[in-house]
LOTORTI-117897 format. One line per field, with one value per residue (C-alpha): residue in three letters; x, y, z. Coordinates in pm, 1 decimal, m for minus. Example, Ala and Ser with C-alpha at 12.3 -4.5 7.8 and 13.67 -1.06 7.14 Angstrom:
REM LOTORTI-117897
res c(ALA | SER)
c1 c(1230.0 | 1367.0)
c2 c(m450.0 | m106.0)
c3 c(780.0 | 714.0)
REM end
This chain:
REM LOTORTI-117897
res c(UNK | UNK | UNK | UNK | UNK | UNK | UNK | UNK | UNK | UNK | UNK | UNK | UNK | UNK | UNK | UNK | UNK | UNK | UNK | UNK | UNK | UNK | UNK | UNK | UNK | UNK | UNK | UNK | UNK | UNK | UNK | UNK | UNK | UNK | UNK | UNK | UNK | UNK | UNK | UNK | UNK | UNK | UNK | UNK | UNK | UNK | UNK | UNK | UNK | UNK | UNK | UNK | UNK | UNK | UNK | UNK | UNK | UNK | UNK | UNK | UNK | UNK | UNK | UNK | UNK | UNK | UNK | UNK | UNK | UNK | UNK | UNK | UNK | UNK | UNK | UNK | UNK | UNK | UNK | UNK | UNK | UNK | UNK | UNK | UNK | UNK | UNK | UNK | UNK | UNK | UNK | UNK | UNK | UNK | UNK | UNK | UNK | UNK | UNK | UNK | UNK | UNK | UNK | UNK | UNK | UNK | UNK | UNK | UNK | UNK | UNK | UNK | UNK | UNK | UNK | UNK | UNK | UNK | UNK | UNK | UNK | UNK | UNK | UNK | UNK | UNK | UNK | UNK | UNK | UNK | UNK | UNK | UNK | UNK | UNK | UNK | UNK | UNK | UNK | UNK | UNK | UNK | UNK | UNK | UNK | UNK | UNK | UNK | UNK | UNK | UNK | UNK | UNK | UNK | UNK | UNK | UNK | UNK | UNK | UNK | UNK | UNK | UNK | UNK | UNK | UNK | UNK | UNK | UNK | UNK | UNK | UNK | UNK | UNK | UNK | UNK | UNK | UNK | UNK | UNK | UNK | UNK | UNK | UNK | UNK | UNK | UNK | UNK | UNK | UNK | UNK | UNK | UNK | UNK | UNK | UNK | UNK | UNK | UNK | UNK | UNK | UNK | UNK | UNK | UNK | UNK | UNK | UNK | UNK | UNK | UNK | UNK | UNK | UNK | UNK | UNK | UNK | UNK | UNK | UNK | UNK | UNK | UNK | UNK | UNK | UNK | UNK | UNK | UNK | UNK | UNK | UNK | UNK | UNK | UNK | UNK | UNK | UNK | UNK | UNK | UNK | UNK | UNK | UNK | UNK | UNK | UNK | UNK | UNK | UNK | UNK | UNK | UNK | UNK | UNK | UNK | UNK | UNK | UNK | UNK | UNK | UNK | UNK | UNK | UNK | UNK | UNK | UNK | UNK | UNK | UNK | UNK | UNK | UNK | UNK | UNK | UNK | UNK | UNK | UNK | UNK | UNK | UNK | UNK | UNK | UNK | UNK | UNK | UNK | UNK | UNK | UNK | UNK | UNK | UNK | UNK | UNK | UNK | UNK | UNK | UNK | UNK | UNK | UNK | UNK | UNK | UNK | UNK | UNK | UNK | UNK | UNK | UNK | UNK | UNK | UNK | UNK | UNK | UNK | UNK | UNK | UNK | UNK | UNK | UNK | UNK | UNK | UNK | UNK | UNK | UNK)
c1 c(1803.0 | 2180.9 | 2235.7 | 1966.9 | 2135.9 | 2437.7 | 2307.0 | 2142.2 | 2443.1 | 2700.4 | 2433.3 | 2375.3 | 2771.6 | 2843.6 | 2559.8 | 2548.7 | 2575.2 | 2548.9 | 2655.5 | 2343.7 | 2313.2 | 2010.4 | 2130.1 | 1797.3 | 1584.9 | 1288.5 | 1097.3 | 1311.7 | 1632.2 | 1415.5 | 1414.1 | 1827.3 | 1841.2 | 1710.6 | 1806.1 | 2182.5 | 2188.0 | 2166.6 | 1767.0 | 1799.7 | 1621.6 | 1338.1 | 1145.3 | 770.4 | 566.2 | 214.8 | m128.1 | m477.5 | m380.5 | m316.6 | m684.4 | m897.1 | m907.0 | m1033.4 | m1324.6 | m1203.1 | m1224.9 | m911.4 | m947.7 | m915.9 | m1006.0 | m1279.4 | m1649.4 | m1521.0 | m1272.0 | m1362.7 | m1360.1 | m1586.3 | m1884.3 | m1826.1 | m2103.0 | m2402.1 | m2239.3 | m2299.6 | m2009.8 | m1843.9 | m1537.0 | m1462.7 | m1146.2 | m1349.2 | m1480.4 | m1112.4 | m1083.9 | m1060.3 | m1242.9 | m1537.4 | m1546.7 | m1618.2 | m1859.8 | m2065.4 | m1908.5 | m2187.3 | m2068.4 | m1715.3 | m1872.4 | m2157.3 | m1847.0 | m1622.6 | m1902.4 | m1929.1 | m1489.1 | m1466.0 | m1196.5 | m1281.3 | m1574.9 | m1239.4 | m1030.5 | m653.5 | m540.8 | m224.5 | m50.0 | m126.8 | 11.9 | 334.0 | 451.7 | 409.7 | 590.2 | 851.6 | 863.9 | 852.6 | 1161.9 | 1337.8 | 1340.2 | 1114.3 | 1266.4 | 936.9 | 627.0 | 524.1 | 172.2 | m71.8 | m406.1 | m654.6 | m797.0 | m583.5 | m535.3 | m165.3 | m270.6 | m490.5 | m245.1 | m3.0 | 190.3 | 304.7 | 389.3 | 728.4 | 690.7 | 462.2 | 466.6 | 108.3 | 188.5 | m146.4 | m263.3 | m543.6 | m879.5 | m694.9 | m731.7 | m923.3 | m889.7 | m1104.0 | m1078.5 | m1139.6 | m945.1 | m736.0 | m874.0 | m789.8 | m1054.7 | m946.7 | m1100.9 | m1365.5 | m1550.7 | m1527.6 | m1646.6 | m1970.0 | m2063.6 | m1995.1 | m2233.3 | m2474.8 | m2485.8 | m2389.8 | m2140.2 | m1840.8 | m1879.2 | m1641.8 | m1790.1 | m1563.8 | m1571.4 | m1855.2 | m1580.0 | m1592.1 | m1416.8 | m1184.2 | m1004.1 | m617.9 | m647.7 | m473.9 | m721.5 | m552.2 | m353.8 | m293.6 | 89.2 | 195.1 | 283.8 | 590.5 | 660.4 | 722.9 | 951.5 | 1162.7 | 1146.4 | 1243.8 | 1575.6 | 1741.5 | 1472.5 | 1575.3 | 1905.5 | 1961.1 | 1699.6 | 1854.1 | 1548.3 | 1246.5 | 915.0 | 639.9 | 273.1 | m73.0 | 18.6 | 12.2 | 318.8 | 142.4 | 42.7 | 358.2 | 587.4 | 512.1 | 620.4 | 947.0 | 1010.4 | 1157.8 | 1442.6 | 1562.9 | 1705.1 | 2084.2 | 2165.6 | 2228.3 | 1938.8 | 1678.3 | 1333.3 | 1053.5 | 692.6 | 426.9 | 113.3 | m173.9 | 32.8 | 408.7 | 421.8 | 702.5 | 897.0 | 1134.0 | 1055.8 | 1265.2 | 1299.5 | 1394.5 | 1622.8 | 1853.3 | 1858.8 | 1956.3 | 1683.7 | 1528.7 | 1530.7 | 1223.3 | 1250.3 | 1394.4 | 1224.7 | 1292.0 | 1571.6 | 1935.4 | 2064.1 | 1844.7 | 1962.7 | 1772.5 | 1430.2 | 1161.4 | 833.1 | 572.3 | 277.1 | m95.6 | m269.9 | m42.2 | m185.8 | m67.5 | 286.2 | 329.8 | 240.5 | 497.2 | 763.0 | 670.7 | 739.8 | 1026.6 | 1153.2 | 1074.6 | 835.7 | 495.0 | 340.1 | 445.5 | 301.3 | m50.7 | m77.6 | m60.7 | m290.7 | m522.6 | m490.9 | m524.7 | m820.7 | m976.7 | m930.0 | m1070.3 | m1390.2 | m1404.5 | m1357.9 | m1674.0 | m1882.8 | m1779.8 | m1888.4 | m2230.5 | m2333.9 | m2291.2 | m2413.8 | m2753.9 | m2725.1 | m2738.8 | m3022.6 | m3247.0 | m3210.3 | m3263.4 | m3585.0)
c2 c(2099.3 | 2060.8 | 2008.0 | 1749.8 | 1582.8 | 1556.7 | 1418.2 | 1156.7 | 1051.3 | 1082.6 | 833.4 | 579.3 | 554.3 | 495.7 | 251.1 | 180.1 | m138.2 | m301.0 | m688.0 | m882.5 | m875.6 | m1228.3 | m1561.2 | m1541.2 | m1249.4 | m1468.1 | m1539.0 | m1789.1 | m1610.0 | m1338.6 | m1645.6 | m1758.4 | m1416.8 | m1379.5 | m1755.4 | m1639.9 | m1411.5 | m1069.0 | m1002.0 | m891.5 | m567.0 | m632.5 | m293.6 | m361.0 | m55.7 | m189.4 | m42.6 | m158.5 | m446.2 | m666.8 | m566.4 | m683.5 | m996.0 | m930.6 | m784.1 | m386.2 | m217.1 | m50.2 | 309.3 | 257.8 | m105.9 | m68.3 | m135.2 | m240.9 | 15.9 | 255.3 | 578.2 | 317.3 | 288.4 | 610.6 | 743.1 | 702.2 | 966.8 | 1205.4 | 1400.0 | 1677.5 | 1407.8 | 1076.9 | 1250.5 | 1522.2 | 1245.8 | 1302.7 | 1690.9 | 1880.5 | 2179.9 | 1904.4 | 1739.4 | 2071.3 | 2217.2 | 1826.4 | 1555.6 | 1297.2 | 1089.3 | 1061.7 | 933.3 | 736.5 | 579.2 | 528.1 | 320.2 | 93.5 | 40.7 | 98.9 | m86.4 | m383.0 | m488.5 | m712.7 | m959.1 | m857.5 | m1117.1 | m1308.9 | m1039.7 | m875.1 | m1153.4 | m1233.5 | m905.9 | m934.0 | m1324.7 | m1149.9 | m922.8 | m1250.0 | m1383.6 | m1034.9 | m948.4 | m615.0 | m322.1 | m127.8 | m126.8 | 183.0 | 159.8 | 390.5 | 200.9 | 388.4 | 78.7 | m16.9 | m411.9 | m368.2 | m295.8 | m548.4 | m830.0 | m739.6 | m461.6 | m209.5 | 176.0 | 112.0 | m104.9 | 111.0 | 410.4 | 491.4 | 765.2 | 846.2 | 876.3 | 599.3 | 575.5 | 495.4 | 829.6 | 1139.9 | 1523.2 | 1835.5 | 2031.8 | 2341.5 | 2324.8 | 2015.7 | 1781.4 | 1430.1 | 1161.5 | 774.8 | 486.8 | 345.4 | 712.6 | 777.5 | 467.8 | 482.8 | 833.0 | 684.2 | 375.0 | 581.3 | 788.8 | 1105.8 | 1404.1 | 1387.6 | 1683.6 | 1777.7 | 1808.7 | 2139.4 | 2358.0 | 2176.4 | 2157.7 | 1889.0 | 1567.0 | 1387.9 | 1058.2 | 1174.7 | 1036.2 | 1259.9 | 1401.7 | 1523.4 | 1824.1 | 1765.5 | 1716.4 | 1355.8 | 1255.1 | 1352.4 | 1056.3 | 947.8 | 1247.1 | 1116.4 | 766.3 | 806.3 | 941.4 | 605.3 | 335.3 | 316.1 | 373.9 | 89.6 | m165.8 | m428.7 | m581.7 | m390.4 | m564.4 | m392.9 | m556.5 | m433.8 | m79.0 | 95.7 | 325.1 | 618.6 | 834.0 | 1091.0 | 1095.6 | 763.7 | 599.1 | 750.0 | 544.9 | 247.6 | 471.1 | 547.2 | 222.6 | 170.3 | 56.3 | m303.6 | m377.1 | m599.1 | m488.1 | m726.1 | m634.4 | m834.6 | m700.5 | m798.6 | m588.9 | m425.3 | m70.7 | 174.5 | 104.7 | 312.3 | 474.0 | 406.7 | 710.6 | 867.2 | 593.9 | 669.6 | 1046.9 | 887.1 | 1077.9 | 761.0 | 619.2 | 339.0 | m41.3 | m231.4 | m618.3 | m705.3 | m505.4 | m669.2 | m469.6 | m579.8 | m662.7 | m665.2 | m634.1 | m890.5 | m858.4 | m1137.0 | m1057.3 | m1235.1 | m1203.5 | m1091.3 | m1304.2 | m1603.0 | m1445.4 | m1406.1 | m1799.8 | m1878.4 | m1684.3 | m1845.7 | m2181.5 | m2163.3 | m2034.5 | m2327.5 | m2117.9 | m2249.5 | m2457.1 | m2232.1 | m1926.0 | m2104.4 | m2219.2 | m1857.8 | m1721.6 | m1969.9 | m1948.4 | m1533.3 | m1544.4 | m1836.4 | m1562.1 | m1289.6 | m1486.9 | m1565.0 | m1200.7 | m1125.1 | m1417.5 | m1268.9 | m933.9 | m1003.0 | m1228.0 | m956.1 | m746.2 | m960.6 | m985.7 | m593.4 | m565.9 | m811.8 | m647.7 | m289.8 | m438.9)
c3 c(m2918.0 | m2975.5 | m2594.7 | m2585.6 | m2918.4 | m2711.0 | m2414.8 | m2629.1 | m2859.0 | m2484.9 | m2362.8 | m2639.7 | m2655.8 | m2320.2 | m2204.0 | m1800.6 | m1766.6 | m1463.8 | m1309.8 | m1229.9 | m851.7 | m878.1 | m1011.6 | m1244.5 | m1357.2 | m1189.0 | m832.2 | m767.4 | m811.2 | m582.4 | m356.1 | m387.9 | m315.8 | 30.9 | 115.5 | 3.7 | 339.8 | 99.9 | 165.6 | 550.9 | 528.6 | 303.9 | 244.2 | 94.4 | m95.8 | m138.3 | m282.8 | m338.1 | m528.5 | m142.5 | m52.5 | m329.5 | m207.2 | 126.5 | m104.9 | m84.8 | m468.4 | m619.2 | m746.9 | m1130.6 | m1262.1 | m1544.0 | m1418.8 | m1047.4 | m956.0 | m654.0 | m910.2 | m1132.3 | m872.1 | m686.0 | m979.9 | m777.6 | m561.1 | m820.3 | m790.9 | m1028.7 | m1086.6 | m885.3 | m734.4 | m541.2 | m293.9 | m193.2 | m204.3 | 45.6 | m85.7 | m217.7 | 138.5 | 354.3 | 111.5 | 107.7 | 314.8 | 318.3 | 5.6 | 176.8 | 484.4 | 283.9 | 143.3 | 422.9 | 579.4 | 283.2 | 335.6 | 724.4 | 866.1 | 1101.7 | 831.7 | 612.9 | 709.5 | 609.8 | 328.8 | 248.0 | 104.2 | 496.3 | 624.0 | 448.3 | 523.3 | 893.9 | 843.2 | 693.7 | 1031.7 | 1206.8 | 1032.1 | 1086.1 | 759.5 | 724.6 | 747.3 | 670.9 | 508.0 | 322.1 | 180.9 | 0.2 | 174.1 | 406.0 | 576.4 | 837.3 | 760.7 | 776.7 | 1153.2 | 1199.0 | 986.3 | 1308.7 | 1209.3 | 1429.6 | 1455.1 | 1397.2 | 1117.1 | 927.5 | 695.0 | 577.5 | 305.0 | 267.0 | 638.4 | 710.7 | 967.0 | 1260.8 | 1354.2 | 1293.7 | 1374.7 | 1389.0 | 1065.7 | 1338.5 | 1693.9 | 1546.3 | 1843.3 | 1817.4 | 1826.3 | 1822.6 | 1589.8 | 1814.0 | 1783.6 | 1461.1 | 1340.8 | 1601.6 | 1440.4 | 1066.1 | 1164.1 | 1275.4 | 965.7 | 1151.1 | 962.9 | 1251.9 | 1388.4 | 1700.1 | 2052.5 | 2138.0 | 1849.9 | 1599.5 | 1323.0 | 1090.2 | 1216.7 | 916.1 | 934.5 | 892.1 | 547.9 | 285.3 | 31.6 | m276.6 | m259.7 | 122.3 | 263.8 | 304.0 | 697.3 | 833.0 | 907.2 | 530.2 | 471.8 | 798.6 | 738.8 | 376.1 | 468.0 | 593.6 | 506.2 | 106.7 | 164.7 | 395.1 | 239.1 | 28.0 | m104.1 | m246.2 | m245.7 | m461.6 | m443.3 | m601.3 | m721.8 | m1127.2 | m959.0 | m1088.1 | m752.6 | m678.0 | m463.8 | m343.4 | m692.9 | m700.7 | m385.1 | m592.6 | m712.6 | m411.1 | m324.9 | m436.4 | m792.2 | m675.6 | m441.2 | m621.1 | m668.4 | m678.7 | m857.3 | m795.2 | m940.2 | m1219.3 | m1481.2 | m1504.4 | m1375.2 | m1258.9 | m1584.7 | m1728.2 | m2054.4 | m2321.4 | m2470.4 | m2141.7 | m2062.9 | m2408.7 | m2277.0 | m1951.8 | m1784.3 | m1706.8 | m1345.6 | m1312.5 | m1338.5 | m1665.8 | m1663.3 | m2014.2 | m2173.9 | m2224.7 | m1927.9 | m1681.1 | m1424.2 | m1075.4 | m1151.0 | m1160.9 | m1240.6 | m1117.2 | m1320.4 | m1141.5 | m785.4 | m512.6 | m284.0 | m510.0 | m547.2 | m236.6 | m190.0 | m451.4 | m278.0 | 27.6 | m130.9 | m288.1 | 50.4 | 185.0 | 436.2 | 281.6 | 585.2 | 828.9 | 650.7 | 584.1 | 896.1 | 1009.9 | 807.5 | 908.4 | 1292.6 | 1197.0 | 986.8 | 1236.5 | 1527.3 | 1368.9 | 1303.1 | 1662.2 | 1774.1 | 1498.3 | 1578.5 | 1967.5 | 1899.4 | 1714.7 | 2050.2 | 2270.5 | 2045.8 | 2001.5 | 2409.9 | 2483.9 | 2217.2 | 2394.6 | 2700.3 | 2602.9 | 2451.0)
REM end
């Protein structure tokens, strides 16, 4: 007790303080920012929050979250859809599920797309995102500019003999309301999404490394910054790289208790030392709008999404004609 007593009184009488590193604790000074030449390696962390719009449920908002309707499943707890030991002993409501939010069935939404116009402009330096359903992908993001911490659908393995199987099979045995079951061995077949309790990628542990140290803009969209370790991320950028929430509510703040001790290491909006974070509180499909305008990029970034979302409904409208065409000739 005496050490922690003297952590706490060595803290409170030698406060960090820190120079402000934006013009204005706001969007726009977010925006002065990256027009000043400083934002040139933009890293985004992004949850569920960018794919509501395109009509895909979050995990935990009251009476519409995913953990909110998954009760028809009857399972022992909403989280054992996403247990391993759950899934081998009764897979169906995972794959009963995983039909209902297969990728390909949502369009990816402005959020999607202002992170790929920020790869346009050379300003991502990554993307790390906690979402299963591939519309980072589809929104025109690559391999190389994409961490998915939590795995995703684009492709599955066999729980037995560890055989790979691609997107295109997977979601024909889904559709057909089949258990995945491997043509070699008969093991189960899983999507390399992570189910709690499961390693994250390597990938995230490499890309970690040098990613956060070299970003010099942090861009956090539509997550509560609750699911370890992917909210430490935000603490692993320098002390004077700016760090950008937008989001329906703060999250990843630093308590204040914690912060006295000097224990604390998450984001400070409101206190008199802030000093680089800014919180953007609403849709993140409309923040990212407003960003876009006060950048000056507004036109340029509609017009994309539009030409995007006008293909995709092409490709659909495509796919359902031949689709119609096979049927009447197997008929």
């Amino acid at each position: 007790m005496d050490m922690l007593r003297a952590l706490f009184a060595r803290n409170m009488a030698l406060p960090r303080h820190h120079a402000p590193v934006l013009e204005e604790m706001t969007l726009n000074g977010i925006a002065k920012y990256i027009q000043s030449g400083k934002g040139k390696r933009i890293l985004c962390m992004v949850g569920a929050g960018i794919s509501t719009s395109a009509g895909i449920p979050d995990f935990r908002s009251p009476g519409s979250g995913l953990y909110h309707n998954l009760q028809k499943y009857n399972l022992p707890h909403p989280q054992a859809i996403f247990e391993m030991s759950y899934f081998k002993m009764n897979p169906q409501p995972f794959f009963t599920l995983a039909k209902e939010l297969y990728p390909g069935e949502f369009k990816p939404t402005v959020s999607h797309y202002f992170m790929r116009f920020l790869r346009d402009k050379g300003l991502l330096l990554r993307c790390y995102t906690q979402n299963i359903d591939t519309l980072e992908r589809v929104a025109g993001l690559t391999d190389d500019n994409l961490v998915e911490a939590h795995g995703s659908f684009h492709t599955s393995h066999c729980l037995g003999c560890q055989k790979a199987f691609p997107l295109t099979w997977m979601k024909e045995e889904i559709f057909k309301d089949n258990i995945p079951v491997c043509d070699e061995c008969e093991g189960l077949v899983k999507p390399d999404i992570i189910f709690f309790g499961e390693s994250l990628p390597q990938r995230f542990f490499q890309c970690i490394q040098t990613d956060f140290s070299d970003c010099d803009l942090l861009i956090i969209m539509g997550t509560s910054l609750v699911v370890q370790p992917f909210s430490s991320l935000t603490n692993r950028v320098s002390e004077t790289t700016p760090r950008l929430l937008l989001n329906m509510e703060r999250s990843g703040q630093t308590d204040p208790i914690m912060a006295a001790l000097g224990l604390g290491s998450g984001m400070d909006f409101d206190s008199e030392n802030a000093y680089r974070d800014v919180a953007w509180l609403g849709k993140c499909d409309d923040g990212c709008l407003a960003l876009a305008e006060l950048l000056g990029w507004k036109e340029e970034f509609e017009a994309l999404v539009t030409a995007e979302h006008s293909r995709i409904d092409e490709e659909l409208t495509t796919a359902k004609l031949q689709g119609a065409t096979i049927g009447a000739h197997h008929s």
